[in-house]
DRENPA-666290 format. One record per residue (C-alpha): residue number from 1; residue in one letter; x, y, z. Coordinates in steps of 0.5 Angstrom, whole numbers. Layout:
N
<pt NUM, a, <X, Y, Z>>,
...
% end
This chain:
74
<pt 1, x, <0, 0, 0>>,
<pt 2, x, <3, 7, -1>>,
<pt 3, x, <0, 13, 1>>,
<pt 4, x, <2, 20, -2>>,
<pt 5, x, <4, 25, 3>>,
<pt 6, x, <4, 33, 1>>,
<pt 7, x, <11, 35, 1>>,
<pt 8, x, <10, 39, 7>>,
<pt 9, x, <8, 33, 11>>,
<pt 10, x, <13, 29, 8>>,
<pt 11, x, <19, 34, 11>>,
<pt 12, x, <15, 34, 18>>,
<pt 13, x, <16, 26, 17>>,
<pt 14, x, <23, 26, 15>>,
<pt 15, x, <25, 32, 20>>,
<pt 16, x, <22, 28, 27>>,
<pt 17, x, <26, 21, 24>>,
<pt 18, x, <32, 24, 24>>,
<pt 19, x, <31, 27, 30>>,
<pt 20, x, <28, 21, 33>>,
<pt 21, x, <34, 16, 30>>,
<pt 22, x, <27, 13, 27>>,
<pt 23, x, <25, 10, 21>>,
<pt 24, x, <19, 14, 18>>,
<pt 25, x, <14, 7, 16>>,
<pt 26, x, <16, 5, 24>>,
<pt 27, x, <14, 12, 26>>,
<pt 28, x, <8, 11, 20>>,
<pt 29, x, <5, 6, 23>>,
<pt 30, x, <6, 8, 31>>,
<pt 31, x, <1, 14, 29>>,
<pt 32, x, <-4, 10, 26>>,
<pt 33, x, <-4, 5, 30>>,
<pt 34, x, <-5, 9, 36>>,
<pt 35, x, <-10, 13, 31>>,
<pt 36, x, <-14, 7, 30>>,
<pt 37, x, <-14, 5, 39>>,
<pt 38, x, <-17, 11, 40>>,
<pt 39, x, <-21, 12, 35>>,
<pt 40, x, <-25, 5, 38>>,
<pt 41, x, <-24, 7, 44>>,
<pt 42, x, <-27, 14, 43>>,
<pt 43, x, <-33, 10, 40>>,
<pt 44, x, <-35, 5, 45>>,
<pt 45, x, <-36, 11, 50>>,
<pt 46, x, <-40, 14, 45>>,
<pt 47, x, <-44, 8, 45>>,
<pt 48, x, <-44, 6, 53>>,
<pt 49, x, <-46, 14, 54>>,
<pt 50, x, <-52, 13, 49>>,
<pt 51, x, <-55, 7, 52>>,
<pt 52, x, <-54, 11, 59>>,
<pt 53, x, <-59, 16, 55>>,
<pt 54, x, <-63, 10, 54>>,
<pt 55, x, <-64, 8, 61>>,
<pt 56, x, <-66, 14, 63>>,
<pt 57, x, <-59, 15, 66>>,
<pt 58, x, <-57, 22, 67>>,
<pt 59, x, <-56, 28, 69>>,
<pt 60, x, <-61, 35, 69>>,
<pt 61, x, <-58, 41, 66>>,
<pt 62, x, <-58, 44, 73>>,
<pt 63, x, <-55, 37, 77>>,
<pt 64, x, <-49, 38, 71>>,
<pt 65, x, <-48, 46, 73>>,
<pt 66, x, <-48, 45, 80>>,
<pt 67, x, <-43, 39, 79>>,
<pt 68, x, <-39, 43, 74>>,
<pt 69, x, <-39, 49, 80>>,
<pt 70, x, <-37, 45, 85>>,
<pt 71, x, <-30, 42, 82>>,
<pt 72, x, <-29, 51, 80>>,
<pt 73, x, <-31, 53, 86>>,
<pt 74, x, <-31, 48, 93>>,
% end
């Protein structure tokens, strides 16, 4: 698989492996990889926060500002 890269991002690339000692398709993969983790996580929260809301699992707008109030201000 290749994957074009702007000349711009393909000197940000070049520069951090040089300055890392690293080869760029390991640090490539690295940031997709991490990507890819993220992302799945990020949508398995969205998902278990939807089905809290199914449940009828939340919180007033005032119940939320007072929470948010007291963490800012104890």
């Amino acid at each position: 698989m290749e994957i074009p890269f702007t000349p711009e991002l393909e000197a940000k690339l070049q520069s951090f492996a040089a300055a890392t000692g690293r080869k760029t398709e390991e640090i490539v993969r690295e940031a997709l990889q991490a990507y890819l983790e993220h992302d799945q996580w990020f949508r398995n929260q969205v998902q278990q926060g939807l089905a809290q809301l199914d449940r009828g699992d939340s919180l007033s707008h005032e119940d939320t500002v007072n929470r948010i109030e007291r963490l800012f201000h104890p």
